[in-house]
C-alpha positions as CSV (number, residue, x, y, z in Angstrom):
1,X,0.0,0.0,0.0
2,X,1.3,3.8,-0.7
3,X,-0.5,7.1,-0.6
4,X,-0.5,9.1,-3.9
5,X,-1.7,13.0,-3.9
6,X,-3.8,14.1,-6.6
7,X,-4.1,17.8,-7.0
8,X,-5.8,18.3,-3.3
9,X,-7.0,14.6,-3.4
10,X,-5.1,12.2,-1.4
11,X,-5.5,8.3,-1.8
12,X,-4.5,5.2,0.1
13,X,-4.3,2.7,-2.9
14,X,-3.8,-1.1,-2.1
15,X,-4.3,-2.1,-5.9
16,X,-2.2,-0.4,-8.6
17,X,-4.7,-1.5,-11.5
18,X,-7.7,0.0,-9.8
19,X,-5.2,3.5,-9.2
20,X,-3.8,3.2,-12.7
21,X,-8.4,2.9,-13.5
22,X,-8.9,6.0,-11.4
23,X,-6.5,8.1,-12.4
24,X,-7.3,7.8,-16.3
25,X,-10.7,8.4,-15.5
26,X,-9.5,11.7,-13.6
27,X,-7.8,12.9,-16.3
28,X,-10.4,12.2,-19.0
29,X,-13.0,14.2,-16.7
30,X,-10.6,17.6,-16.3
31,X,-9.7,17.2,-20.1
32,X,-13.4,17.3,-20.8
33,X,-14.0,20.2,-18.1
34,X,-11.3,22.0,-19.9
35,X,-12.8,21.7,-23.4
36,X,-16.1,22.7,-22.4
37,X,-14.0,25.7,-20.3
38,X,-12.3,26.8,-23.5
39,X,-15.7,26.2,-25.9
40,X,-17.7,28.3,-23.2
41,X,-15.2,31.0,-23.2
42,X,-15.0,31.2,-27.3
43,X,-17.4,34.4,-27.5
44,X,-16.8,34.4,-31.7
45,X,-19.0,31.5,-31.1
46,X,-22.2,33.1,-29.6
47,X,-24.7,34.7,-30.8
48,X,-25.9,36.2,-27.7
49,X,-23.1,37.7,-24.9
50,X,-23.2,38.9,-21.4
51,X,-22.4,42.6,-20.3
52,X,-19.1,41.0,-19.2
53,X,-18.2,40.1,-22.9
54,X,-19.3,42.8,-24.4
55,X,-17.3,45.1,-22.2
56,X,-14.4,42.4,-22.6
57,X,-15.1,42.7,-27.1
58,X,-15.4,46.1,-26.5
59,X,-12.1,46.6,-24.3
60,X,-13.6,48.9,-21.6
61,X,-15.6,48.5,-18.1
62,X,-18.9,46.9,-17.3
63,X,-19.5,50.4,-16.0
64,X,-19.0,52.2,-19.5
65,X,-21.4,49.6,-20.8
66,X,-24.4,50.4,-18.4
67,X,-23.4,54.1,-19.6
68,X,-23.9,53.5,-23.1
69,X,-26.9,51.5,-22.5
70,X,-28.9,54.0,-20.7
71,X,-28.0,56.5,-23.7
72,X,-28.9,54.1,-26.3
73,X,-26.4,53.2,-28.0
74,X,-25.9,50.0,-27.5
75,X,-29.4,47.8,-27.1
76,X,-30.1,45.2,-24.7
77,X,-32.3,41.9,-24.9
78,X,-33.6,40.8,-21.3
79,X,-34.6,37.3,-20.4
80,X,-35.8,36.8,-16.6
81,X,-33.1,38.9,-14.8
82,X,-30.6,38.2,-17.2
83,X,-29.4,41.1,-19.8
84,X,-27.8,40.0,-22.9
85,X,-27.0,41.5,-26.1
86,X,-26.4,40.1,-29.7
87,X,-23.1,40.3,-30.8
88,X,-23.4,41.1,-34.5
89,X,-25.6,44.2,-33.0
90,X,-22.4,45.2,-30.8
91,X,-20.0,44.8,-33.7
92,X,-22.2,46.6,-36.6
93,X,-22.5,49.7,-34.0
94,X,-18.8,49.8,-33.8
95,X,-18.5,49.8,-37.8
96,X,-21.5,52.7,-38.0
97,X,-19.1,55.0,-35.8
Protein backbone atom coordinates (compact mmCIF):
# COMPACT_ATOMS: atom_id res chain seq x y z
CA UNK A 1 0.00 0.00 0.00
CA UNK A 2 1.28 3.85 -0.69
CA UNK A 3 -0.46 7.10 -0.59
CA UNK A 4 -0.53 9.10 -3.89
CA UNK A 5 -1.72 13.00 -3.87
CA UNK A 6 -3.80 14.10 -6.64
CA UNK A 7 -4.10 17.84 -6.95
CA UNK A 8 -5.82 18.29 -3.26
CA UNK A 9 -6.97 14.57 -3.37
CA UNK A 10 -5.09 12.21 -1.37
CA UNK A 11 -5.46 8.34 -1.79
CA UNK A 12 -4.46 5.16 0.05
CA UNK A 13 -4.27 2.68 -2.89
CA UNK A 14 -3.84 -1.12 -2.08
CA UNK A 15 -4.26 -2.15 -5.92
CA UNK A 16 -2.21 -0.42 -8.56
CA UNK A 17 -4.70 -1.46 -11.52
CA UNK A 18 -7.69 0.00 -9.75
CA UNK A 19 -5.24 3.47 -9.24
CA UNK A 20 -3.82 3.20 -12.74
CA UNK A 21 -8.38 2.87 -13.55
CA UNK A 22 -8.93 5.97 -11.36
CA UNK A 23 -6.50 8.07 -12.38
CA UNK A 24 -7.28 7.78 -16.26
CA UNK A 25 -10.68 8.35 -15.46
CA UNK A 26 -9.48 11.66 -13.61
CA UNK A 27 -7.77 12.90 -16.29
CA UNK A 28 -10.38 12.24 -18.95
CA UNK A 29 -12.96 14.20 -16.65
CA UNK A 30 -10.61 17.57 -16.32
CA UNK A 31 -9.66 17.20 -20.08
CA UNK A 32 -13.36 17.33 -20.75
CA UNK A 33 -14.04 20.20 -18.07
CA UNK A 34 -11.29 22.00 -19.88
CA UNK A 35 -12.82 21.67 -23.39
CA UNK A 36 -16.14 22.72 -22.41
CA UNK A 37 -14.02 25.73 -20.31
CA UNK A 38 -12.34 26.76 -23.54
CA UNK A 39 -15.70 26.23 -25.92
CA UNK A 40 -17.69 28.32 -23.24
CA UNK A 41 -15.24 30.97 -23.16
CA UNK A 42 -15.03 31.25 -27.28
CA UNK A 43 -17.36 34.41 -27.52
CA UNK A 44 -16.82 34.37 -31.67
CA UNK A 45 -18.99 31.55 -31.13
CA UNK A 46 -22.23 33.14 -29.63
CA UNK A 47 -24.71 34.70 -30.82
CA UNK A 48 -25.94 36.23 -27.70
CA UNK A 49 -23.15 37.71 -24.87
CA UNK A 50 -23.25 38.95 -21.43
CA UNK A 51 -22.37 42.63 -20.31
CA UNK A 52 -19.12 41.02 -19.20
CA UNK A 53 -18.24 40.07 -22.93
CA UNK A 54 -19.26 42.80 -24.35
CA UNK A 55 -17.25 45.10 -22.21
CA UNK A 56 -14.45 42.39 -22.64
CA UNK A 57 -15.11 42.67 -27.07
CA UNK A 58 -15.39 46.07 -26.50
CA UNK A 59 -12.08 46.58 -24.26
CA UNK A 60 -13.62 48.95 -21.63
CA UNK A 61 -15.58 48.45 -18.07
CA UNK A 62 -18.95 46.95 -17.32
CA UNK A 63 -19.52 50.45 -15.96
CA UNK A 64 -19.03 52.22 -19.52
CA UNK A 65 -21.38 49.63 -20.83
CA UNK A 66 -24.43 50.37 -18.38
CA UNK A 67 -23.37 54.06 -19.62
CA UNK A 68 -23.86 53.52 -23.13
CA UNK A 69 -26.92 51.50 -22.55
CA UNK A 70 -28.87 53.99 -20.66
CA UNK A 71 -28.01 56.48 -23.68
CA UNK A 72 -28.86 54.14 -26.26
CA UNK A 73 -26.40 53.15 -28.02
CA UNK A 74 -25.92 49.98 -27.54
CA UNK A 75 -29.39 47.83 -27.08
CA UNK A 76 -30.08 45.22 -24.75
CA UNK A 77 -32.34 41.94 -24.90
CA UNK A 78 -33.65 40.83 -21.32
CA UNK A 79 -34.61 37.34 -20.43
CA UNK A 80 -35.82 36.78 -16.55
CA UNK A 81 -33.10 38.93 -14.83
CA UNK A 82 -30.57 38.21 -17.24
CA UNK A 83 -29.42 41.10 -19.78
CA UNK A 84 -27.83 40.04 -22.90
CA UNK A 85 -26.99 41.52 -26.10
CA UNK A 86 -26.37 40.15 -29.65
CA UNK A 87 -23.15 40.26 -30.76
CA UNK A 88 -23.36 41.09 -34.49
CA UNK A 89 -25.55 44.19 -32.98
CA UNK A 90 -22.39 45.21 -30.79
CA UNK A 91 -19.99 44.77 -33.72
CA UNK A 92 -22.21 46.63 -36.58
CA UNK A 93 -22.54 49.70 -33.98
CA UNK A 94 -18.85 49.81 -33.81
CA UNK A 95 -18.46 49.80 -37.82
CA UNK A 96 -21.51 52.67 -38.03
CA UNK A 97 -19.09 55.04 -35.76
Amino acid sequence: MFVVAVGVISLKIVNVEYFVNYYDKYIKLKEAQLSIFTSMSNIEQHTFITKKEVALLLRCSIGTIDNLMAQGKIHSYGYNRRVIFNRQEIIDGLVKR
